[in-house]
N, C-alpha and C positions, 0 to 999 in steps of 0.2 A: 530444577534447572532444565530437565528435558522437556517438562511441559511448558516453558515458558518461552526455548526454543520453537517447540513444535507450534504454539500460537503464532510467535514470528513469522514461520515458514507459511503457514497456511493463510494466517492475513495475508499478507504479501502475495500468493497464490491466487489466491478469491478476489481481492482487489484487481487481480490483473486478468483473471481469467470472465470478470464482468466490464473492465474497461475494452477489452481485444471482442468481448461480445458485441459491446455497443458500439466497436465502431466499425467493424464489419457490417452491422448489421444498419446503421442508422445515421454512418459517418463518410463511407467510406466513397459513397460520391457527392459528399456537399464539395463548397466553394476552399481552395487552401487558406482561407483565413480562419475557416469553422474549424477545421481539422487543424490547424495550429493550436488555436484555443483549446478546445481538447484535449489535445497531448502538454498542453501546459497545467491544464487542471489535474489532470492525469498524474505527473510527475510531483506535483504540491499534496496533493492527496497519498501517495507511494509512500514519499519524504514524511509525512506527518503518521502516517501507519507505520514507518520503519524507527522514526523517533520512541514514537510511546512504548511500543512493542520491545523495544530495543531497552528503553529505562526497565522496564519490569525483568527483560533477562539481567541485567546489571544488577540490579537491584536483590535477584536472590543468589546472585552468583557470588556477593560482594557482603549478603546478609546485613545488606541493609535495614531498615525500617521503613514502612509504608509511608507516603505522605497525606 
């Protein structure tokens, strides 16, 4: 369970620690409609890492079976 925690926390981390790269670095003076977009994919992409990540802690916390 704690490494399936520890996945969580660290996707979650890494995802966000190359999203806040990219847009310091390559966002942060385009136009506000670029950087809307962005922080929308941003957010869809977070959600879909916090989902799956999240089934797998469920999943041995709960001793499920794999799918």
């Amino acid at each position: 369970m704690r490494r399936a925690t520890l996945h969580l926390v660290l996707g979650v981390a890494v995802l966000d620690t190359v999203a806040m790269l990219g847009y310091y670095f390559l966002i942060a003076h385009a136009e506000p409609r670029t950087k809307m977009l962005f922080t929308a994919i941003w957010t869809v992409l977070t959600v879909i890492v916090v989902m799956t990540l999240l089934r797998r802690v469920r999943k041995v916390r709960y001793g499920l079976p794999p799918r």
